[in-house]
DOLUM-83706 format. One line per 3 residues: number of its first residue (from 1); for each residue x, y, z of N, C-alpha, C, CB. Coordinates in steps of 0.001 Angstrom, whole numbers. Glycine has a CB too. Layout:
# DOLUM-83706
NUM> X Y Z X Y Z X Y Z X Y Z | ...
***
This chain:
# DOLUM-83706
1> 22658 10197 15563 21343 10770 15814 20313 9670 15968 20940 11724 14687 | 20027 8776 15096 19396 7827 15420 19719 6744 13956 17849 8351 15820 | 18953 5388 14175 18870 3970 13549 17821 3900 13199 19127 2837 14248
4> 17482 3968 11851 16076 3297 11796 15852 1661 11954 15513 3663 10426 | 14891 1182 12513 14721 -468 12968 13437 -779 12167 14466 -817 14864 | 13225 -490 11492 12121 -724 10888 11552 -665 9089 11536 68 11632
7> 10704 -615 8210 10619 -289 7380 10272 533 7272 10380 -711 6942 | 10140 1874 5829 8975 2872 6019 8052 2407 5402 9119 4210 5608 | 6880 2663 5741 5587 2518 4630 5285 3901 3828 4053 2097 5501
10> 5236 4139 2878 4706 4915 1697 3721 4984 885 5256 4892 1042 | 3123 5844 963 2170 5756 116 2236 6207 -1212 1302 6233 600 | 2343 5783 -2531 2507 5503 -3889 1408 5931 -4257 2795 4209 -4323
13> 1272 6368 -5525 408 6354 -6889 396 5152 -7559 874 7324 -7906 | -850 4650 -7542 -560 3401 -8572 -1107 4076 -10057 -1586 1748 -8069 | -1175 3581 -11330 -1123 3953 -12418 -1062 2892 -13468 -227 4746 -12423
16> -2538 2840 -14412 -2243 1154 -14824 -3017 1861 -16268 -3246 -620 -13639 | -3045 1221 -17391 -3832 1011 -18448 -4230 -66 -18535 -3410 1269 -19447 | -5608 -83 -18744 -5961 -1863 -19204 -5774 -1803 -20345 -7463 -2621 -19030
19> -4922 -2754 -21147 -4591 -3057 -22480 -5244 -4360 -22890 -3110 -3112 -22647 | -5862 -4390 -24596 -6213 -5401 -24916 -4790 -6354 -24932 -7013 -5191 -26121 | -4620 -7886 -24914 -3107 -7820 -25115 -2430 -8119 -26222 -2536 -8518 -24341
22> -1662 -7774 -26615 -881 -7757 -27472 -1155 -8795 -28720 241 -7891 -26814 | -1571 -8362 -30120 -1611 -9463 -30995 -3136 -10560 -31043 -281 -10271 -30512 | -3778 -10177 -30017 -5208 -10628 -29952 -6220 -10009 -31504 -5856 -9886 -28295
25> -6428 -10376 -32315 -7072 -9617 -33203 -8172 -10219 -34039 -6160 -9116 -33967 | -9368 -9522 -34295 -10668 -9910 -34559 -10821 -11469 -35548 -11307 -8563 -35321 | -9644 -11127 -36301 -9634 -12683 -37241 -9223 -14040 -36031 -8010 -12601 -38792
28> -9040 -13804 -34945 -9072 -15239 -34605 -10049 -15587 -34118 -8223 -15683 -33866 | -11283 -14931 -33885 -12584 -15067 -33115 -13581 -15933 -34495 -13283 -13184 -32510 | -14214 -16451 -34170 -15282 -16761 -35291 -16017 -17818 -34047 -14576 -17620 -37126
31> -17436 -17620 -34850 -18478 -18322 -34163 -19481 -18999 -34926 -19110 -17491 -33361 | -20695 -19640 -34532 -21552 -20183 -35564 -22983 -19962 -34448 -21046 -22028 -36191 | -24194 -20897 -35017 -25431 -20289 -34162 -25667 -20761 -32630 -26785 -20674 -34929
34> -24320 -21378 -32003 -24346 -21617 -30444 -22934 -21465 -29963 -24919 -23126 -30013 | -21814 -20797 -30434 -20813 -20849 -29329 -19923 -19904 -30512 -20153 -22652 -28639 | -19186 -19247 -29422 -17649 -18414 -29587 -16362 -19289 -29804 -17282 -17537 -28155
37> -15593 -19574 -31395 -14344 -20030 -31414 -13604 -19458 -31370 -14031 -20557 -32061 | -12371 -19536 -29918 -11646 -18140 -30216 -9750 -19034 -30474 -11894 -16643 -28327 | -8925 -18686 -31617 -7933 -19228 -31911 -6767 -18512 -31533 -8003 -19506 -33064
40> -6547 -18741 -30190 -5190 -17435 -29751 -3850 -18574 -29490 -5634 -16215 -27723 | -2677 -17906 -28977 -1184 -18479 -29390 -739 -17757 -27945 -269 -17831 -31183 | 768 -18797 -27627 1523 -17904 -26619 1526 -16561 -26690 2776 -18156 -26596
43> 1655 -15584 -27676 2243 -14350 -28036 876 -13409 -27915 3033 -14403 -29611 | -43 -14112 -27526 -1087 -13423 -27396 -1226 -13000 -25481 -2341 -14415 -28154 | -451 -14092 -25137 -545 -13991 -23531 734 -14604 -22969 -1898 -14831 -22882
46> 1704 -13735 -23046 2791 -13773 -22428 3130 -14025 -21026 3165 -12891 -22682 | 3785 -14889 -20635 3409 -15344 -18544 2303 -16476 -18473 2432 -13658 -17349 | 1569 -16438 -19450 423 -17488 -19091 612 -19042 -20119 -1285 -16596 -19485
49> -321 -19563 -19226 -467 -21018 -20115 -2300 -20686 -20033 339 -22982 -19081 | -2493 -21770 -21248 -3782 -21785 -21648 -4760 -21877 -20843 -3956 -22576 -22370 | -4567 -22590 -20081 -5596 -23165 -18568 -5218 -22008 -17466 -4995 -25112 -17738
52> -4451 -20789 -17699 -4862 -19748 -16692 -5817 -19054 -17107 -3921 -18872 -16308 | -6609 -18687 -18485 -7237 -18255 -19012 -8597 -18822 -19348 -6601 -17996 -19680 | -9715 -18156 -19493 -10850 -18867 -19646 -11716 -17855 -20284 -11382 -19473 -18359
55> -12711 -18114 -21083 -14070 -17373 -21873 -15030 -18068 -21378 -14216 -17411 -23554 | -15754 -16671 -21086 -16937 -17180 -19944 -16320 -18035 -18814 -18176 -18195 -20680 | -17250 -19225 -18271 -17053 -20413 -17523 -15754 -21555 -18309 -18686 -21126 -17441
58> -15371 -21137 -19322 -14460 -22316 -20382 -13098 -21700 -20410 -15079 -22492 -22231 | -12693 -22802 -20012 -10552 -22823 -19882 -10567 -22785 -21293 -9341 -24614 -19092 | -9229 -21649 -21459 -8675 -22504 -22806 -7922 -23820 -23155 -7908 -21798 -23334
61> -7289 -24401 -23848 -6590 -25405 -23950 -5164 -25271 -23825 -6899 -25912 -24964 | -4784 -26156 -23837 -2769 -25810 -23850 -2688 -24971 -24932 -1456 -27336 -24239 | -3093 -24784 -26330 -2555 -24086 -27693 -3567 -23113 -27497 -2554 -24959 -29291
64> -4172 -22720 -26453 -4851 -20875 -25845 -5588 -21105 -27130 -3538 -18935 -25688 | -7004 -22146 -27789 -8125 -22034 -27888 -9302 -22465 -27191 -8146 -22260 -28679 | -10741 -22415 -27740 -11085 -22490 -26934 -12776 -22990 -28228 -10657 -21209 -25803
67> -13266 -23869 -27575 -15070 -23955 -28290 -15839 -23161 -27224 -15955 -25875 -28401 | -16431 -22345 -27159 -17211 -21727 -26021 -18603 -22037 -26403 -16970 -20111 -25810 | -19422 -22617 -25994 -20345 -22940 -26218 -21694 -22047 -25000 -20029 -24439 -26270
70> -22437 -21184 -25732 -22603 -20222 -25023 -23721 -20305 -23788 -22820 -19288 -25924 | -24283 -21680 -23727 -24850 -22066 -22613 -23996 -22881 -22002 -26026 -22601 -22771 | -23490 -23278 -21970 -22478 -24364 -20889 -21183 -23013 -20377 -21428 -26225 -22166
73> -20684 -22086 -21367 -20056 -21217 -20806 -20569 -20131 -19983 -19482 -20842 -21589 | -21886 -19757 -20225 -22380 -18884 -19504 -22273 -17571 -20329 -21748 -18906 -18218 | -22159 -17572 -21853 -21840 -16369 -22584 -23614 -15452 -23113 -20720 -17034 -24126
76> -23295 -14039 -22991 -24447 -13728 -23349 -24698 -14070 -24978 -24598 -12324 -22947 | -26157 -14117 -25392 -26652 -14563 -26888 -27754 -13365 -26792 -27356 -16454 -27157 | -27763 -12991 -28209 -28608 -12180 -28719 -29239 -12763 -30062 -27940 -10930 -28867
79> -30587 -12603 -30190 -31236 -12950 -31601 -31561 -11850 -32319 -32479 -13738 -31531 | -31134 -11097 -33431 -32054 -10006 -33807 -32400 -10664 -35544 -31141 -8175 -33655 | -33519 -11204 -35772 -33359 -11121 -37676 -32667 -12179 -37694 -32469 -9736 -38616
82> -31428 -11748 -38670 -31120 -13236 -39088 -29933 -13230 -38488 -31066 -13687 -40681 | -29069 -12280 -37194 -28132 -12505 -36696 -28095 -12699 -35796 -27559 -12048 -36799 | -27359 -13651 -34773 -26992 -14368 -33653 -26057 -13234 -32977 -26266 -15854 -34015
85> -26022 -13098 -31766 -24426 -12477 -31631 -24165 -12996 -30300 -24183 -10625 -31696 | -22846 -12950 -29854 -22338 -13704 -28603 -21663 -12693 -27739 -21297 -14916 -28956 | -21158 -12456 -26859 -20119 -11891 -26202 -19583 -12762 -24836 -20601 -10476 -25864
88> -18874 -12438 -24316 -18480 -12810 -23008 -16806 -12396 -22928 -18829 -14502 -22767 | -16470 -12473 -21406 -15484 -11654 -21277 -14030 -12997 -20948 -15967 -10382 -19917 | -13236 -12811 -21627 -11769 -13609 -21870 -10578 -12975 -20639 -11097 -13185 -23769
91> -10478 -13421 -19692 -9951 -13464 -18373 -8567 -14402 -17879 -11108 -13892 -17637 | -8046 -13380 -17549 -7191 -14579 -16572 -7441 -14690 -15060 -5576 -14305 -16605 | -6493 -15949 -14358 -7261 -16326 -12804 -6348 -15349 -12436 -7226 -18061 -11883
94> -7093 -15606 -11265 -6918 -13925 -9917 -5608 -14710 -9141 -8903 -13496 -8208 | -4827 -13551 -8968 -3188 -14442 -8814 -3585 -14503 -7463 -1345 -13588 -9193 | -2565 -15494 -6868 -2474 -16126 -5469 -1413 -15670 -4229 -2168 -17531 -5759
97> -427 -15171 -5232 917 -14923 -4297 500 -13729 -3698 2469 -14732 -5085 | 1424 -12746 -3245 1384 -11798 -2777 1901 -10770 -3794 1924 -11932 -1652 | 2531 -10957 -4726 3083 -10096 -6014 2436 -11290 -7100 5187 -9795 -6100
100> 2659 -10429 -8205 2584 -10799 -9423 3265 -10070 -10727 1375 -10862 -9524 | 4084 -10673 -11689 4381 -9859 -12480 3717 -10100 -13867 5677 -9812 -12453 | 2740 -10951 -13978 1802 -11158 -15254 1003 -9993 -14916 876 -12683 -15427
103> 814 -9860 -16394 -464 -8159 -16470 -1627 -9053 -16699 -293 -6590 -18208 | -2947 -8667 -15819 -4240 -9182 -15697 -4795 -8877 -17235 -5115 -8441 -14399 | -5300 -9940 -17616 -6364 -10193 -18806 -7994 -10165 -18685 -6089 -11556 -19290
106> -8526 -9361 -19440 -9592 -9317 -19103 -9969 -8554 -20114 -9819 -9004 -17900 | -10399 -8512 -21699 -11282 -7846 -22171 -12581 -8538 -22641 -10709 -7211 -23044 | -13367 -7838 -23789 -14330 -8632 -23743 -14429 -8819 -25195 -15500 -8165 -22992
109> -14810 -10341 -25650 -14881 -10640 -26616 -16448 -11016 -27457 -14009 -11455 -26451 | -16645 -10464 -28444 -17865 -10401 -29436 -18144 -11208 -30284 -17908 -9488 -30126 | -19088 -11448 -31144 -18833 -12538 -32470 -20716 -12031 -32761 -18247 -14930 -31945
112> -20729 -11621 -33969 -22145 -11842 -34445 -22044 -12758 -36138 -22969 -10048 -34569 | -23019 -14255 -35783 -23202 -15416 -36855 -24221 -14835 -37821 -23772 -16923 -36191 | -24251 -14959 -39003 -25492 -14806 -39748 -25683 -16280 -40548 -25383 -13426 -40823
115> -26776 -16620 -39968 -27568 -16873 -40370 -28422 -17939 -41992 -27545 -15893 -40087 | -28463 -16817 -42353 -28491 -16625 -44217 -27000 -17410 -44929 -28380 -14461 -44736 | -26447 -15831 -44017 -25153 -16751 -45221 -24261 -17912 -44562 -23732 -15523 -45863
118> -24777 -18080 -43233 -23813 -19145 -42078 -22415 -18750 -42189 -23824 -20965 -42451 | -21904 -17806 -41682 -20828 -17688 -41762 -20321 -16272 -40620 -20636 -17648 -43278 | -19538 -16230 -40068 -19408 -15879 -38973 -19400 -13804 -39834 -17837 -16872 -38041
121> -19960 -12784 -39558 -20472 -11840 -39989 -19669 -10739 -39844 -21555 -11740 -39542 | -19014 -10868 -37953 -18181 -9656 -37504 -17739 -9996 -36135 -19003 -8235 -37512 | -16792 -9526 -35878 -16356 -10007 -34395 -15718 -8802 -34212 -15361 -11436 -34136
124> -15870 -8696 -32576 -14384 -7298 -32029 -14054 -7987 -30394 -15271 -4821 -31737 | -12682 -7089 -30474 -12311 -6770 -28960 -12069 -5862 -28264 -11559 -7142 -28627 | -12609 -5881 -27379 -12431 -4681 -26540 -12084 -4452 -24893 -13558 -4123 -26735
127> -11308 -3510 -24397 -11008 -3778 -23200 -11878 -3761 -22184 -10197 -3154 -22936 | -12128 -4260 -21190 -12937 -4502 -20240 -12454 -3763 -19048 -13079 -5869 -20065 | -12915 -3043 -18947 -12194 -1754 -17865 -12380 -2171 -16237 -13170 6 -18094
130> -11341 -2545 -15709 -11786 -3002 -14480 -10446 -2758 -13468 -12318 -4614 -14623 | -10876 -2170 -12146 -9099 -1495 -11739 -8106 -2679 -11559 -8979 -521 -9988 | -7041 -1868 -11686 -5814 -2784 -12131 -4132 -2303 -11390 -5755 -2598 -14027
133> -4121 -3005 -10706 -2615 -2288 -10431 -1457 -2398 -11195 -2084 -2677 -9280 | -1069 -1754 -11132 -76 -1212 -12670 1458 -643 -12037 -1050 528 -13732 | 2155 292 -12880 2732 572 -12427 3156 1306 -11377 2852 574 -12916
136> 3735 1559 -10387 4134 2586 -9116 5015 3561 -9496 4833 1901 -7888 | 4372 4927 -8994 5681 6083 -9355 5276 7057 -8019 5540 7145 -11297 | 5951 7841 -7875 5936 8982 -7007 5200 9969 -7305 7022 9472 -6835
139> 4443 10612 -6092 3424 11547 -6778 3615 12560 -5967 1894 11125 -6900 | 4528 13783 -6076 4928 14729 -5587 5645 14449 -4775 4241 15403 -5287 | 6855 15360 -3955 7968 15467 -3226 8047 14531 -1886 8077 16871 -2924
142> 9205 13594 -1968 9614 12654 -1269 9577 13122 39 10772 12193 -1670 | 9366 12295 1241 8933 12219 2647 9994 11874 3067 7849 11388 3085 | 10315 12279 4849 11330 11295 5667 11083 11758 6901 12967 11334 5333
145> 11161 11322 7757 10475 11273 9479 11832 11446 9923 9539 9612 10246 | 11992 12140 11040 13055 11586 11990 12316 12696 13316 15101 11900 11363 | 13449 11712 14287 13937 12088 15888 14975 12619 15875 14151 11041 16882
148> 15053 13706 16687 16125 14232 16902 16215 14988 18291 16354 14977 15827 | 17274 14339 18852 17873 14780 20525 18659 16406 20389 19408 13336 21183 | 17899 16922 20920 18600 18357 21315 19487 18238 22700 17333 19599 21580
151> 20907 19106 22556 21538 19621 23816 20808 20395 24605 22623 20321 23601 | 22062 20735 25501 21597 21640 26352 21228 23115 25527 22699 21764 27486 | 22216 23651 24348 21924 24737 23514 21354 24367 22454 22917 25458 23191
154> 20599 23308 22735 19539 23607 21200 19766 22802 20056 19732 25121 20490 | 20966 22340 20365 21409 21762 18873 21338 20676 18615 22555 21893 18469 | 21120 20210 17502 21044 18707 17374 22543 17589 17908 20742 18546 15650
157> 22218 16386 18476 22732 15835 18663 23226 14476 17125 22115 15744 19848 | 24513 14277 16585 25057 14296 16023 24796 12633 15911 26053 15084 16289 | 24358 12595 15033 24868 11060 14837 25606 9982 15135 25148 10944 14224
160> 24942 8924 16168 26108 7964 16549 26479 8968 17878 27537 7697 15156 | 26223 9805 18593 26417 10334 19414 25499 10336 20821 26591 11231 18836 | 26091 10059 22200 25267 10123 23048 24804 11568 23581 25744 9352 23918
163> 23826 11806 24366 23262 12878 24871 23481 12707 26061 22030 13125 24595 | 24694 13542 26680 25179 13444 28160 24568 14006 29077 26323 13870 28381 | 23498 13230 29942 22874 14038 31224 22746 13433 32231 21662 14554 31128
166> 22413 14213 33465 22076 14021 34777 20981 13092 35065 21798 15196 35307 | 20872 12444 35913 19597 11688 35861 18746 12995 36434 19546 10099 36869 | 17433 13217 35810 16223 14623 36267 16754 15560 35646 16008 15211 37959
169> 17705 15726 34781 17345 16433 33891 16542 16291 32606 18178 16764 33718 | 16131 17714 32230 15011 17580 31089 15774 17550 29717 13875 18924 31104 | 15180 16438 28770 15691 16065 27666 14472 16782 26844 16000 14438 27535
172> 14624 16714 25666 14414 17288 24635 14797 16418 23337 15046 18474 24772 | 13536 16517 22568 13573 15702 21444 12642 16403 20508 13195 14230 21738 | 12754 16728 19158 12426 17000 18121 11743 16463 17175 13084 17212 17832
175> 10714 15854 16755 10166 15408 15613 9753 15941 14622 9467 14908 15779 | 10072 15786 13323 10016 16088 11567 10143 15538 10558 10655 16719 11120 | 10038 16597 9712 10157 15712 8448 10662 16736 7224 8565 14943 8059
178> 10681 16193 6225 11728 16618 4927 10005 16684 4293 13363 15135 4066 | 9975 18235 3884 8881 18566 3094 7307 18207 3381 9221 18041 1957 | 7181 18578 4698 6156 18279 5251 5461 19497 5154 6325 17732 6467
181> 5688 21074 4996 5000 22281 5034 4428 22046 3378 6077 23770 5454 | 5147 21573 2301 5295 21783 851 3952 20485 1186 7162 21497 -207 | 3746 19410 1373 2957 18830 1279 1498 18604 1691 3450 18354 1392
184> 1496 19551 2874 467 19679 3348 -22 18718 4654 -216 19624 2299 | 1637 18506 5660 1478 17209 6398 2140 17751 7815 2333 15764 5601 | 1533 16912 8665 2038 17190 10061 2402 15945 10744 1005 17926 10910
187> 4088 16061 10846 4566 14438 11636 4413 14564 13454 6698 14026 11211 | 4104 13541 14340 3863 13154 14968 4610 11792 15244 2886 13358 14816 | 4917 11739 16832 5077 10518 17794 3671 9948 18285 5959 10965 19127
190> 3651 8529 17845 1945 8328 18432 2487 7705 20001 653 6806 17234 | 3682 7125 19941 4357 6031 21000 5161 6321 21259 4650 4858 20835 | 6039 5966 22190 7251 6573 22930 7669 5603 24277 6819 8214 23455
193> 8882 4794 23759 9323 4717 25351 10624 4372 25113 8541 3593 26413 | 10897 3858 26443 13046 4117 26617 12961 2358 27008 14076 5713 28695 | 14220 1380 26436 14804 573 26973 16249 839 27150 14522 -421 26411
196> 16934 -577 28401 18322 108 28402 19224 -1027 27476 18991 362 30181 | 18807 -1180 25979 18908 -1834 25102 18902 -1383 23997 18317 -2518 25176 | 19178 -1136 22383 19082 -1230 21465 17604 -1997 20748 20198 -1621 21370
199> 17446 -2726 21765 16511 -4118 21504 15151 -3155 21903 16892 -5854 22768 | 14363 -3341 20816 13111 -2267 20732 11777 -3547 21803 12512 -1812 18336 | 12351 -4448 21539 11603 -5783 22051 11986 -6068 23430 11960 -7101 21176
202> 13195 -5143 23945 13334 -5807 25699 12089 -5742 26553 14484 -4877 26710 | 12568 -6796 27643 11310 -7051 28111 11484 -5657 29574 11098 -9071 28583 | 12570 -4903 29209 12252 -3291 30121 12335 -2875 29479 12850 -2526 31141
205> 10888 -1950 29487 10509 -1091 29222 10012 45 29898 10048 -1444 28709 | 9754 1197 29569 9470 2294 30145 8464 3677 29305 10854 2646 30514 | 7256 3311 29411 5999 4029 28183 6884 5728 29050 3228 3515 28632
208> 6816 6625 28153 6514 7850 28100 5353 8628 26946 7770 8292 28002 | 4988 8098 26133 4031 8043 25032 2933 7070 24584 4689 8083 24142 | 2025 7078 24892 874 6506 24165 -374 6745 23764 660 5792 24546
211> -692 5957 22258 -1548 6928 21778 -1820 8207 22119 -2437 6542 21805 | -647 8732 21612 -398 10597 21866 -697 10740 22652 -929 11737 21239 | -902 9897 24105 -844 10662 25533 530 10570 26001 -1839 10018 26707
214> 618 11746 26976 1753 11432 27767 1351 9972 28718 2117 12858 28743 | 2344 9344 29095 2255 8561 29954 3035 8374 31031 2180 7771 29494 | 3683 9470 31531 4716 10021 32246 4784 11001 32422 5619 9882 31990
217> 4489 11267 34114 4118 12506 34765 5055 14001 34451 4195 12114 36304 | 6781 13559 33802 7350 15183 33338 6896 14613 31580 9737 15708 33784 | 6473 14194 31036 6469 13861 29635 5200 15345 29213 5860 11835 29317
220> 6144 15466 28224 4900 16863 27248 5359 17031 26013 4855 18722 27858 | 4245 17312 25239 4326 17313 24060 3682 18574 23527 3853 16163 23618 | 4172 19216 22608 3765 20391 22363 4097 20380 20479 4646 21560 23468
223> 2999 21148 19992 3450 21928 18073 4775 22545 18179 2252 23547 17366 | 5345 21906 16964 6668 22452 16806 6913 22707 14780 7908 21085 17692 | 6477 24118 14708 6436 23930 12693 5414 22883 12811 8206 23186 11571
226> 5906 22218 11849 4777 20863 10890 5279 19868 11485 4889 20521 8973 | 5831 19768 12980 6598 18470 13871 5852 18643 15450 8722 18734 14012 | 6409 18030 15697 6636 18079 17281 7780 18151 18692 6172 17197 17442
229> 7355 18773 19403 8484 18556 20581 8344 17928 21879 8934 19722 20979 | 9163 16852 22246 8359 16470 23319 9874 16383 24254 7235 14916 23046 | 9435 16307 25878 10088 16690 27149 9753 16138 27585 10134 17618 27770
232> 10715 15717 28638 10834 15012 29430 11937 14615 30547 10581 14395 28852 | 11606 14448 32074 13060 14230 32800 14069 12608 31965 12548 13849 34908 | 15133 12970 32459 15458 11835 32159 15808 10612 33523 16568 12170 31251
235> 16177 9879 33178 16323 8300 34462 17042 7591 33699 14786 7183 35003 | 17700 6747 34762 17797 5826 34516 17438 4007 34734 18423 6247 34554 | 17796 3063 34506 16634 2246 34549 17825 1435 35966 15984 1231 32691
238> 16560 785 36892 16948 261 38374 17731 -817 37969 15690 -222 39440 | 17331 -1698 36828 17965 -3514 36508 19532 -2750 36038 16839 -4841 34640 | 19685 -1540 35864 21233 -1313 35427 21156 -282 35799 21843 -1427 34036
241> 21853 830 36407 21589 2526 36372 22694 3040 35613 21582 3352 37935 | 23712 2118 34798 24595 2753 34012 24227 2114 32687 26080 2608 34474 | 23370 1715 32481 23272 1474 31166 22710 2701 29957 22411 311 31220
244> 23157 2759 29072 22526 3607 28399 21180 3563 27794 23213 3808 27662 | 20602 4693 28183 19107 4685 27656 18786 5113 26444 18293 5406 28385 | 17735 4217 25602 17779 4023 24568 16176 4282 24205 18474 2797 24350
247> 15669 5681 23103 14553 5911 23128 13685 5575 21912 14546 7027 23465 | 12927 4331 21684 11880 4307 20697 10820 4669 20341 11646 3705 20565 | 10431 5540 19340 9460 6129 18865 8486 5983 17446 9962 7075 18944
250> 7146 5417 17399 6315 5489 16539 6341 6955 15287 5146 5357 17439 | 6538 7307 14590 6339 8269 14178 5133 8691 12850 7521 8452 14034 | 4566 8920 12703 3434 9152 12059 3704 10561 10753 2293 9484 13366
253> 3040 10380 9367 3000 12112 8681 1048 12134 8193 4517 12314 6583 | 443 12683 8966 -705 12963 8114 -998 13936 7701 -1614 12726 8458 | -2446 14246 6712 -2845 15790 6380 -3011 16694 7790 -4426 15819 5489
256> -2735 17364 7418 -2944 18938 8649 -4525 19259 8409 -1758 20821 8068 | -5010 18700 9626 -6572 18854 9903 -7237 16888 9938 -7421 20080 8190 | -6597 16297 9898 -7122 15015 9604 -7484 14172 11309 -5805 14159 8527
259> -6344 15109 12394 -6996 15003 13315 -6242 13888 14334 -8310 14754 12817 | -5120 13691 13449 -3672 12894 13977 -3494 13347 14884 -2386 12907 13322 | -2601 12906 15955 -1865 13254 16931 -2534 13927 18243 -967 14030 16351
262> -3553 13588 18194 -4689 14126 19424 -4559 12988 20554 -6573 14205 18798 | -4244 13830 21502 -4611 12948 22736 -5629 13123 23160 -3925 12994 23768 | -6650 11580 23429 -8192 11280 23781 -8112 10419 25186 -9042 10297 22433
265> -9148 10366 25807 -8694 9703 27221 -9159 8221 26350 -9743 10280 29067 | -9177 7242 27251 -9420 5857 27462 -9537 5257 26480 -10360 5548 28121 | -10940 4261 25894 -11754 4026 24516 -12048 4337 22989 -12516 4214 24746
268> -12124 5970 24268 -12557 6690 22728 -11276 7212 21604 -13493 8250 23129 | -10267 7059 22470 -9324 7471 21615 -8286 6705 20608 -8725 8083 22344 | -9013 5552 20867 -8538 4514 20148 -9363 4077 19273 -8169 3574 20832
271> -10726 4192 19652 -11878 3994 18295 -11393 4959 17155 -13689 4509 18733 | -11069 6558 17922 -11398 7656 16732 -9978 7455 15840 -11643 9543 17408 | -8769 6873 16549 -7362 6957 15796 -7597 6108 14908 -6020 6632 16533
274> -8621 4873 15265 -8192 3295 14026 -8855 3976 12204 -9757 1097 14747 | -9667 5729 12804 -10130 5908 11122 -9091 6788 10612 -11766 6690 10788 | -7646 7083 11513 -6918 8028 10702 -6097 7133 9979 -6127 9129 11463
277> -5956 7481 8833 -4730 6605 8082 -3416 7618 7845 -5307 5964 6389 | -1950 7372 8436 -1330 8316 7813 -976 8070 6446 -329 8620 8483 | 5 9165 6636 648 9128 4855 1602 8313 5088 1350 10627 4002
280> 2450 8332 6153 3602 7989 6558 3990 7066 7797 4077 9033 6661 | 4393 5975 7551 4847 5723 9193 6170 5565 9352 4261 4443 9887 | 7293 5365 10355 8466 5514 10469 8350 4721 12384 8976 7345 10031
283> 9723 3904 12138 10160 3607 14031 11162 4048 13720 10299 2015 14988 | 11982 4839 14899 12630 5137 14958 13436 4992 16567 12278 5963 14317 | 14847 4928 16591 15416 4639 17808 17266 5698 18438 15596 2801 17497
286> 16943 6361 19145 17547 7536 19435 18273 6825 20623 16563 8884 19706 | 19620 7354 21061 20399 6906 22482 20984 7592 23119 21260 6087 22480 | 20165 7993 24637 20910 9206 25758 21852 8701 26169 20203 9733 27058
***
């Protein structure tokens, strides 16, 4: 029936808690009447070294402490009476790669000095709520796109199987999906064309689809359920006329009403598509 050549893209739930981390606790904080001492350990920040981390503008050290001194760090100070108080927020750097498996640090740390008795009064921590990507899970019933070549009676054409026709006769092709009524989604071909290759990249090609126009005078596309059907004569290609033709297709799943799968003439129909985002994309590659 067909090969997929491509990846799918999915769209996920992400799902995160910001956690203070682990073992961070008010007795290692202490301060006096100009700066935050904060005394933390590997086990406080697992994945990291000291110098990925910083309070305020100030790295910690290799042994994850730190003198924060609250004008050179940039930490807020409060005077009320006879107590001082400090805060500023304890961070790690913004990762570089393209993944990461360290959990982002970031809460915020307190300290109020008194004064009178010079001696550090009260300290806390607390999380600093800021979005976070976390874990990935599935958020309602799994998706899947396909093409599918109909016979002459209707039926699907079988996997690994060719679709035997005349050159000018009309082919028939099917587009869907697995739980697309339950979700609230309508799949679509945005693209469409035939090489006499496997190779989605040959340099023959032949558009019957773009941006949901036909682009080929028997090409039509019509609602089919929560899919589509599209027609078309078939040919074959002049650089071979026995080669087998080989059909690639864009396939798209968005919300029903979002306004997917509209054919627009020229400009405009390419301005209005770049604001649809689907749910789903899929290539897919079928062989008459």
């Amino acid at each position: 029936m067909h090969c997929i050549l491509a990846t799918l893209v999915l769209v996920a739930a992400c799902q995160a808690a910001v956690d203070v981390p682990a073992g961070v606790l008010t007795h290692q904080i202490t301060c006096d009447e100009t700066s935050i001492k904060f005394a933390g350990d590997q086990g406080n920040f697992p994945r990291y070294a000291g110098a990925d981390l910083s309070l305020g503008a100030c790295a910690l050290g290799d042994d994850f402490s730190v003198n924060a001194d609250f004008n050179a760090c940039g930490l807020l100070k409060v005077v009320a009476g006879n107590k001082v108080s400090f805060s500023g927020a304890l961070v790690s750097v913004a990762p570089t790669s393209v993944i990461t498996r360290r959990k982002p640090i970031n809460i915020l740390v307190g300290c109020e000095y008194d004064r009178v008795d010079k001696k550090t009064a009260s300290a806390s921590v607390q999380p600093n709520l800021v979005p976070i990507v976390g874990d990935i899970s599935q958020d309602g019933a799994t998706i899947d796109l396909y093409l599918n070549l109909l016979n002459g009676d209707g039926d699907v054409v079988a996997s690994g199987n060719n679709l035997a026709v005349e050159v000018g006769e009309e082919v028939t092709a099917v587009v869907g999906g697995t739980n697309l009524d339950a979700l609230g989604l309508n799949a679509y071909a945005t693209n469409c064309y035939a090489t006499p290759s496997e190779d989605p990249n040959s340099a023959v090609r032949y558009d019957l689809i773009r941006d949901n126009c036909p682009d080929d005078a028997t090409a039509a596309v019509a609602a089919s359920g929560n899919g589509q059907s599209i027609s078309f004569e078939s040919f074959s290609f002049t650089s071979d006329v026995s080669a087998t033709v080989y059909l690639h297709c864009d396939l798209q799943a968005c919300e029903a009403g979002a306004g997917c799968g509209v054919c627009e003439s020229n400009r405009k129909r390419r301005s209005i598509a770049s604001f649809r985002k689907p749910m789903m994309s899929k290539f897919v590659t079928v062989r008459m």
